[in-house]
matplotlib code that plots the C-alpha trace (Angstrom):
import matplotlib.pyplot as plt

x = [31.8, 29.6, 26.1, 23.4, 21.1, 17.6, 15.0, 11.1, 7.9, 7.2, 10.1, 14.1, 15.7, 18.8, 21.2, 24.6, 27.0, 30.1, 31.2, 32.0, 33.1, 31.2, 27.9, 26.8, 26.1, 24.1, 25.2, 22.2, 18.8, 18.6, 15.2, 12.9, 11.2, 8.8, 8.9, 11.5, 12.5, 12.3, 14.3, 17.0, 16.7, 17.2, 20.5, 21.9, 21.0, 22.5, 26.0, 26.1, 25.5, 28.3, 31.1, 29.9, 30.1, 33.7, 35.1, 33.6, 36.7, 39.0, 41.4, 41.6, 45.4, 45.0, 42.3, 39.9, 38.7, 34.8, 32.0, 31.3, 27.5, 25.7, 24.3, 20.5, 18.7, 15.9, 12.9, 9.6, 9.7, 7.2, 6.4, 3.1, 3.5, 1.9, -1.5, -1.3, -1.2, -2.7, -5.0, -6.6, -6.9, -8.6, -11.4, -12.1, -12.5, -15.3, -13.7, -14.7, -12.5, -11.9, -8.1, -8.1, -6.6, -3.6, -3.2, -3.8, -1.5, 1.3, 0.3, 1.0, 4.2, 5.5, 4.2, 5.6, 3.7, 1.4, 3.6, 6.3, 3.3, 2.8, 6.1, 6.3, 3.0, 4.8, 8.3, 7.9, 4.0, 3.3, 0.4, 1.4, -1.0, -1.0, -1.2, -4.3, -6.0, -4.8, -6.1, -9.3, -10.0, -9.3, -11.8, -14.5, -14.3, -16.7, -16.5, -19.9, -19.7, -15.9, -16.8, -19.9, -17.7, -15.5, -17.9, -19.9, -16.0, -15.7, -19.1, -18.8, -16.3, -18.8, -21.5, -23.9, -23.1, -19.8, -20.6, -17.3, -15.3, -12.6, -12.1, -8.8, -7.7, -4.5, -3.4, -1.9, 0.3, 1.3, 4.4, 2.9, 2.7, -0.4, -3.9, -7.6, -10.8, -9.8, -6.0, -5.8, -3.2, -4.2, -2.9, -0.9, -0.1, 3.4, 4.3, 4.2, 2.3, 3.3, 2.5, -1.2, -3.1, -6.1, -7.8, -8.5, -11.0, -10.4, -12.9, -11.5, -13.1, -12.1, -9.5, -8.1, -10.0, -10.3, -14.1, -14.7, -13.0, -14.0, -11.9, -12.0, -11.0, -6.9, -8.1, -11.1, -10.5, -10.4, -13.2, -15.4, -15.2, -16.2, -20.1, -20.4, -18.3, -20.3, -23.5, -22.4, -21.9, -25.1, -27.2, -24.8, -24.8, -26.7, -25.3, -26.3, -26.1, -22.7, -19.9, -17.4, -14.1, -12.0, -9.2, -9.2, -8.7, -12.6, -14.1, -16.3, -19.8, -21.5, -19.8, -20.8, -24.6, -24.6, -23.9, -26.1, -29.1, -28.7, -28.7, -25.1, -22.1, -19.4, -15.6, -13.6, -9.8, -10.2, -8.3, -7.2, -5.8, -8.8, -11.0, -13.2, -11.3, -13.6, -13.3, -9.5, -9.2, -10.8, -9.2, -5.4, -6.6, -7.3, -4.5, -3.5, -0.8, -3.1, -6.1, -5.2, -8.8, -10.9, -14.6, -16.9, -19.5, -20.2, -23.1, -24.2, -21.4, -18.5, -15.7, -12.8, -8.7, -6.4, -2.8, -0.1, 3.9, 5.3, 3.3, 4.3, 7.8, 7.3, 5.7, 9.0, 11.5, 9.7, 9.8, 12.9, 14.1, 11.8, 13.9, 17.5, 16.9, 15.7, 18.2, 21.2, 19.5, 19.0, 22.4, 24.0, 21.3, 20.1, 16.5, 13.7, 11.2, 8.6, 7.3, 7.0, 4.5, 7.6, 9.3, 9.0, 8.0, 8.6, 5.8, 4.4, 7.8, 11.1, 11.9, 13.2, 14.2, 12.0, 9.2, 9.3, 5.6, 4.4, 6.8, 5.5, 1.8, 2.5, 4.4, 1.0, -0.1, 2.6, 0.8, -3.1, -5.1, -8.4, -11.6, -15.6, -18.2, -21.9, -21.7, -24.2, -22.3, -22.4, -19.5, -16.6, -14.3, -11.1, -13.3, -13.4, -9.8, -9.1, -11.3, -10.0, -6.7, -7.7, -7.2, -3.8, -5.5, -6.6, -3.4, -1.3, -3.6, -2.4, 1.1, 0.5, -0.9, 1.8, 4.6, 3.8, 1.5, 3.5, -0.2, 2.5, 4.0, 0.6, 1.0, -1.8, -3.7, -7.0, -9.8, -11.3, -7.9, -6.8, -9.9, -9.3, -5.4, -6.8, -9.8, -6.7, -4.8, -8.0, -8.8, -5.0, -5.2, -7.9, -6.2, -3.0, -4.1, -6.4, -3.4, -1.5, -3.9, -3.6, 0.0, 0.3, -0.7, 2.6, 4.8, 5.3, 5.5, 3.4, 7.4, 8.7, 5.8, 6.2, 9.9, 9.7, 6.6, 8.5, 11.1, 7.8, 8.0, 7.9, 8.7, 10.8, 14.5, 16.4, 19.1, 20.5, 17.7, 15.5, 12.8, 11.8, 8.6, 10.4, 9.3, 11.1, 11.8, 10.8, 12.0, 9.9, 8.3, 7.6, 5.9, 3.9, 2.7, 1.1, -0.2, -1.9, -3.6, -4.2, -6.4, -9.0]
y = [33.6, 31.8, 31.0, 33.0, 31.6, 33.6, 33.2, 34.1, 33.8, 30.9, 29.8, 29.6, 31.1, 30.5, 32.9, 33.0, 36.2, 37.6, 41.1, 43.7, 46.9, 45.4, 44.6, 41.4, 41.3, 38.8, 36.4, 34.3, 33.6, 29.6, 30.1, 29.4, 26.4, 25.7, 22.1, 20.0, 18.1, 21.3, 23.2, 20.1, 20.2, 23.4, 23.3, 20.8, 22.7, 26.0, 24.0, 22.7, 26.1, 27.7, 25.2, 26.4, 30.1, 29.0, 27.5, 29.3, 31.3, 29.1, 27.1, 23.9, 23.4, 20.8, 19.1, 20.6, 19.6, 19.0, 19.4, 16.0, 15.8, 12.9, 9.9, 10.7, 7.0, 7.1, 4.5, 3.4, 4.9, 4.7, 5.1, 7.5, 9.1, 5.8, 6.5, 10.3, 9.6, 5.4, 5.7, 9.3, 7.9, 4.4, 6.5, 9.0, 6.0, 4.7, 1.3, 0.2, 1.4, -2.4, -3.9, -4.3, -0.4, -1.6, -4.6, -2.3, 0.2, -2.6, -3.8, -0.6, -0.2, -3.4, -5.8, -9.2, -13.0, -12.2, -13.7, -10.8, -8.0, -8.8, -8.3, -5.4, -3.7, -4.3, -3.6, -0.3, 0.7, 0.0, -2.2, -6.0, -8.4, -12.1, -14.3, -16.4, -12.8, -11.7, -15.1, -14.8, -11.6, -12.5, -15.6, -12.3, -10.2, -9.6, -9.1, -7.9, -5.4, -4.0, -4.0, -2.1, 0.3, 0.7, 1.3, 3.8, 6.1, 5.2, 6.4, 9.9, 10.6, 10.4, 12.9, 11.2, 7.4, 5.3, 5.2, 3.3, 0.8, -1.6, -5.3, -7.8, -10.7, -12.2, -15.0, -15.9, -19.1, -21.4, -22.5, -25.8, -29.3, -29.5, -28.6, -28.7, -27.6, -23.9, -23.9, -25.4, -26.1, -24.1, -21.1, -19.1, -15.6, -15.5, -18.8, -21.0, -24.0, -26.0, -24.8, -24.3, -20.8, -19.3, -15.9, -12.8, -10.5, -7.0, -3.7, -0.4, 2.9, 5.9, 7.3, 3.7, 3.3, -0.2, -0.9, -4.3, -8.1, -11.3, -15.1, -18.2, -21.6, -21.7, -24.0, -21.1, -19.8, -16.2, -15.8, -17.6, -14.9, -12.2, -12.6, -13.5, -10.8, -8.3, -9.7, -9.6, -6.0, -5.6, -6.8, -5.7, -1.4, 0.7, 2.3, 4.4, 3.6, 1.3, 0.0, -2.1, -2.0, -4.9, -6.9, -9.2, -11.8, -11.3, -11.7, -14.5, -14.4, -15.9, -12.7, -10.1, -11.8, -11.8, -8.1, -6.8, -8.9, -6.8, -3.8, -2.8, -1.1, -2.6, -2.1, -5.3, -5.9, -7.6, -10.7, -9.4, -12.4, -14.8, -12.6, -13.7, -13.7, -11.3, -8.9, -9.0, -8.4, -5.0, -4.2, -4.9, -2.7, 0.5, 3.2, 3.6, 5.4, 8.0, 7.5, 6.1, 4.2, 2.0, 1.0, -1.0, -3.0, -6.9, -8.7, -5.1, -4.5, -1.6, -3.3, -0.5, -0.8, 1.8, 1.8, 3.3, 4.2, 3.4, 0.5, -0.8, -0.4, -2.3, -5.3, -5.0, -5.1, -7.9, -10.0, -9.9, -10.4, -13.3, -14.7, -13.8, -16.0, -18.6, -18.6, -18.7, -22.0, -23.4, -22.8, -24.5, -27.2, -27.0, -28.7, -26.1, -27.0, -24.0, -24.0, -20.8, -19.5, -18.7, -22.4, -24.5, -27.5, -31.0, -33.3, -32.5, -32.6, -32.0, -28.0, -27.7, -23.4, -20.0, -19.7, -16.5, -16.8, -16.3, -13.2, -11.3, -11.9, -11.3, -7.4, -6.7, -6.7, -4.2, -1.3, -2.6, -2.5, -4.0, -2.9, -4.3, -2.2, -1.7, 1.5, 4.2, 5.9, 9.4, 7.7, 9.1, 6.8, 8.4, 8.6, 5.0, 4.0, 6.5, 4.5, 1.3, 2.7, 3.2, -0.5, 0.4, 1.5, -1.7, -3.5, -0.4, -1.6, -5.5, -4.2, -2.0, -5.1, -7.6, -5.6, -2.6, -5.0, -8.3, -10.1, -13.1, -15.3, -16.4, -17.7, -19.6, -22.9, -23.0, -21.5, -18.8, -17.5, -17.3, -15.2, -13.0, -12.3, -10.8, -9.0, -7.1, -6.9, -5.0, -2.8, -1.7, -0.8, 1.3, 3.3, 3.1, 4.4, 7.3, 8.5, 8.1, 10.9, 12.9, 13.2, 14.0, 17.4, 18.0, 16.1, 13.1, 9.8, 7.0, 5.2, 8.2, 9.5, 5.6, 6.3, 9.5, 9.1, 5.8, 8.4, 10.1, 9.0, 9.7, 8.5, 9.0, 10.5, 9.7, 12.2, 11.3, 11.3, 13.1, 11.6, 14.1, 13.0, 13.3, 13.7, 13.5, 16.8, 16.5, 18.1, 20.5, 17.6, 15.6, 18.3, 18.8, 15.2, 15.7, 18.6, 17.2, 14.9, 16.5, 18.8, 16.0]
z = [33.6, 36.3, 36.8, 38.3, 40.2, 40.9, 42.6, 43.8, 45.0, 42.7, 40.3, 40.3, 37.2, 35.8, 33.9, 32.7, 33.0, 33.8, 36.2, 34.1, 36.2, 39.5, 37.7, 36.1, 32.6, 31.2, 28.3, 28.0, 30.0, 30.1, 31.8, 34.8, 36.5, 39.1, 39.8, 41.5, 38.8, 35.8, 38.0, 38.5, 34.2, 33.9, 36.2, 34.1, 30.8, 32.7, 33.0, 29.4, 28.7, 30.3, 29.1, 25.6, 26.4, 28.1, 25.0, 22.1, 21.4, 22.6, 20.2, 20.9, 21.4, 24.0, 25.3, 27.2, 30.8, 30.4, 32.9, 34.6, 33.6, 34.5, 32.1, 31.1, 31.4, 29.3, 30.3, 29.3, 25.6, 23.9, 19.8, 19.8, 15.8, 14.7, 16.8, 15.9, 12.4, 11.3, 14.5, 14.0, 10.2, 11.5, 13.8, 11.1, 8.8, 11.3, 12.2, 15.9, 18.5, 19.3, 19.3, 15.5, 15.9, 17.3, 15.3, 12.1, 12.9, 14.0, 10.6, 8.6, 10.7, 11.7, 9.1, 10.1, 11.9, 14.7, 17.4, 16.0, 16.1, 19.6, 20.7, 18.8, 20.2, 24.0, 23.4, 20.8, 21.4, 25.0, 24.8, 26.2, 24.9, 24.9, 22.1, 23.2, 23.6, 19.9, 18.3, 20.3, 19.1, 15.4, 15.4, 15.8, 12.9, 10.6, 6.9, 6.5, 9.1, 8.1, 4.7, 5.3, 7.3, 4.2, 1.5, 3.9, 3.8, 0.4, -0.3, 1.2, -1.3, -3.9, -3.5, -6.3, -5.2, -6.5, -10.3, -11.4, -10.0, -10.5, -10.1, -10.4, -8.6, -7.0, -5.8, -2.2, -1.9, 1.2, 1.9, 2.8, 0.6, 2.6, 1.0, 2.4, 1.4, 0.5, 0.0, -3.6, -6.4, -9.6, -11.8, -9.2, -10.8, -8.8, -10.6, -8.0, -9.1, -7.0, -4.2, -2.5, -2.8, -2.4, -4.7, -3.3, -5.5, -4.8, -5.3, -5.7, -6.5, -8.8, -6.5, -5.3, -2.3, -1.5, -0.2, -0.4, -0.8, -1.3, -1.2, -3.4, -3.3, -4.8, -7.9, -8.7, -12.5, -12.1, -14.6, -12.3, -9.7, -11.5, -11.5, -7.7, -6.7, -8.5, -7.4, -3.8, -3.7, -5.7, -3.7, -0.7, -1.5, -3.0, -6.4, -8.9, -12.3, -12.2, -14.3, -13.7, -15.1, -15.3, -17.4, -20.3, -17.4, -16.6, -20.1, -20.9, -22.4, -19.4, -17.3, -20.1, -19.7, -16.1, -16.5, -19.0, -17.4, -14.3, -16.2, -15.1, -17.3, -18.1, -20.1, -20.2, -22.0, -25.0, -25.9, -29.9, -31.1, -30.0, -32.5, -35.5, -38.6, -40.0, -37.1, -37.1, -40.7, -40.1, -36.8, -38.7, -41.9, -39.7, -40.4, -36.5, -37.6, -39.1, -36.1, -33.0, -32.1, -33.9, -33.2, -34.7, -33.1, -32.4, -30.8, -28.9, -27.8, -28.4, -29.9, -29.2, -30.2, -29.3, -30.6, -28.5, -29.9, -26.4, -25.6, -29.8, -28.4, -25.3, -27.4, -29.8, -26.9, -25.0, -28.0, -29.3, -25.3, -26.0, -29.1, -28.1, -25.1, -27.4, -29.8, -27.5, -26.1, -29.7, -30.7, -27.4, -28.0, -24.3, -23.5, -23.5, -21.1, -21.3, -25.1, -26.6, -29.5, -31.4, -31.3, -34.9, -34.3, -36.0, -34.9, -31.5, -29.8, -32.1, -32.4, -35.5, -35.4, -35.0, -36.7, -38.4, -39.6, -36.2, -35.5, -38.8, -37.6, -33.8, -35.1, -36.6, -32.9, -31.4, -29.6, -30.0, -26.8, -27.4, -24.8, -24.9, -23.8, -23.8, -22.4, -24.3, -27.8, -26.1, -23.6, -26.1, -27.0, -25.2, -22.1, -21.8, -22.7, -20.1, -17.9, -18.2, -18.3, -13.9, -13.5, -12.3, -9.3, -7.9, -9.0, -6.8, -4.1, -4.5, -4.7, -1.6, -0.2, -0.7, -0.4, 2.1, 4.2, 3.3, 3.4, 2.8, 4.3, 6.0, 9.1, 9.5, 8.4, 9.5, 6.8, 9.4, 10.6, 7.1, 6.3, 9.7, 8.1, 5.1, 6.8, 8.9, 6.0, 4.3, 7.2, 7.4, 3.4, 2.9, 6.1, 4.1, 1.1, 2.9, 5.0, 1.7, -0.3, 2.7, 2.9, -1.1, 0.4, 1.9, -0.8, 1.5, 1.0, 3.0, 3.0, 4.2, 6.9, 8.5, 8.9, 10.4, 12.7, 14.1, 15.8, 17.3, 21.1, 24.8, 28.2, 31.2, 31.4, 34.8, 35.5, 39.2, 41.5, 39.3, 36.9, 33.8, 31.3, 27.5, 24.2, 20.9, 19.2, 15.5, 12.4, 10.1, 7.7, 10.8, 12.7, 9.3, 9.4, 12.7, 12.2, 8.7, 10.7, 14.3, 12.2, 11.4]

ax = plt.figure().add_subplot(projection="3d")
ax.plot(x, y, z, "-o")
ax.set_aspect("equal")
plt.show()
């Protein structure tokens, strides 16, 4: 068995065969090349070939003398599925085709400090930047204008205007002592007090596209956000008819006033045990057993509770969580910082046991979801339970923000670089969670695309004196990926 060698006008082929009777039969047509360096590829391929043809029914008693092929040296790789994919999804978007693309899709891929990002743009992207040029840049975004660009997408998805959207807030800390004019001490929802923060307001639309952001002060009661925000993107866009969906977190009668003055719809969570007396007599006497929502109404407004087995079983099992861990530090007499609702007291200070009163009124509780609305009584009221039950949305798009993007640690001080974090860390969500619909067209995860299209590449092979341009092969879901989005 050898190695046929052919050639014409304007290639060399390559074959591989044996002489049976005189004449050469052939086992397998490796192919034909025209250029120096194909032709010195497809030699090399032509010997691997034939060693395999030599040894395929062979047994391997002893070990077998192999073809001395040279070492491949691969150079100047390059990671190109990110572009394909996050920087097809960033143009369609209509984000400017400035630097931002890169940092956004190092963002998505790469998420780590901005001294990190730029090694990682040079060493696994290509692109060699400095860090004076980075910085520089980031000192020129925009809010008004990416925002703009955001709710403009956004928009398109809603053929009669964005009719319904959703609003929460989080809180970013500093690992820093050190506070200033917008890094404050104040209620930090990842329990860390003592440490400086600021609030980040987020909107988000029916399908979880985020389309616009604003940023407060650290010591800003959450409540207090909730009327600028809104009137920002009032007088900001153009809507039809809106309402605003938000948490118990929001409600206040100043917010509620605010809303109804500017003739905009609202359903916010209720806070059940703050009620009137009067009101939560008749809330607690409705059969939910029997009918699952109550309504009644109060001061215009749609007062709406909604009881729920599975969420009645939650409240049970957090509870009684609550009390074994009290009672186990009762009964070894250890200090209990953290007062709890269901601690006896002697005095202001002296726990005397568990008070039992407060656990048969807290059961009457399990499973009750309270809402406010003054939408119209035509809006059923499963229709808006169902609504409010979207909030998820925007608090997927926190979680996709501080976990996927790891918006923290912030590695910056100064207010306006601060601001130009989150700005990137915005821009690189909503072309998270657009490639993210996308893929659920193929049954792939945005975790699982990011680890695949990171083995997307080319670049140079060396094999002796000849220099070869590569690419990675890819697999069947990886191949589907780029095609999903080479389409758009």
């Amino acid at each position: 068995m050898f190695i046929r060698k052919i050639k014409s006008r304007n290639s060399i082929c390559f074959q591989i065969g044996e002489k049976r009777a005189g004449r050469f039969v052939v086992i397998d047509h490796v192919g034909c090349a025209t250029t120096p360096p194909k032709i010195e590829a497809l030699r090399l391929k032509a010997l691997q070939r034939l060693q395999e043809e030599q040894h395929r029914y062979q047994l391997n008693l002893f070990p077998s003398a192999s073809l001395n092929f040279p070492t491949a040296k691969v150079s100047d790789w390059q990671i190109t599925g990110y572009h394909q994919v996050f920087g097809n999804v960033y143009d369609r978007i209509g984000f400017p085709p400035t630097l931002l693309r890169d940092l956004v899709i190092a963002r998505i891929a790469h998420p780590k400090s901005k001294a990190a990002t730029i090694r990682y743009l040079e060493n696994y992207l290509g692109i060699p930047l400095k860090k004076d040029t980075v910085y520089r840049f980031l000192d020129t975004l925009n809010k008004r204008s990416l925002t703009q660009v955001a709710y403009d997408f956004v928009r398109r998805h809603h053929p009669h205007g964005i009719s319904i959207c959703f609003y929460d807030v989080t809180t970013l800390y500093f690992e820093t002592p050190r506070e200033d004019e917008f890094k404050q001490k104040g209620f930090s929802k990842d329990h860390r007090t003592d440490m400086p923060q600021i609030l980040i307001g987020l909107f988000v639309d029916s399908h979880g596209y985020p389309f616009d952001l604003d940023w407060f002060e650290g010591k800003t009661f959450e409540e207090h956000t909730f009327s600028q925000a809104v009137n920002s993107i009032q007088n900001r866009y153009s809507f039809p008819q809106l309402t605003v969906v938000a948490d118990a977190g929001m409600l206040s009668q100043n917010n509620l006033t605010y809303l109804e003055e500017n003739n905009i719809y609202y359903i916010v969570g209720a806070r059940l045990k703050n009620l009137s007396p009067f009101l939560t007599q008749r809330m607690l006497s409705h059969p939910f057993q029997r009918q699952e929502e109550f309504q009644t109404f109060c001061n215009r407004q749609r007062f709406i509770v909604d009881y729920s087995q599975s969420r009645a079983k939650q409240d049970r099992k957090n509870r009684e969580r609550m009390l074994i861990k009290l009672e186990k530090k009762l009964k070894a007499h250890q200090t209990i910082i953290k007062k709890s609702k269901y601690l006896k007291l002697e005095g202001k200070q002296k726990v005397v046991g568990i008070d039992e009163d407060q656990i048969i009124y807290d059961q009457k509780f399990d499973g009750l979801k309270g809402y406010y609305t003054n939408l119209e009584d035509k809006i059923a009221v499963t229709q808006i339970i169902d609504q409010y039950h979207q909030l998820w949305r925007v608090e997927k798009a926190f979680r996709m923000s501080k976990h996927d993007l790891q918006e923290r640690p912030i590695y910056h001080s100064q207010p306006a670089r601060i601001k130009a974090h989150l700005l990137l860390c915005f821009v690189s969500l909503l072309v998270m969670k657009e490639t993210e619909i996308q893929l659920q067209k193929i049954n792939c995860t945005i975790e699982k695309a990011i680890e695949l299209l990171g083995k997307v590449g080319q670049g140079k092979v060396r094999v002796n004196n000849v220099t070869l341009a590569a690419e990675s092969e890819v697999d069947e879901l990886t191949q589907s990926i780029l095609d999903l989005f080479a389409g758009h």
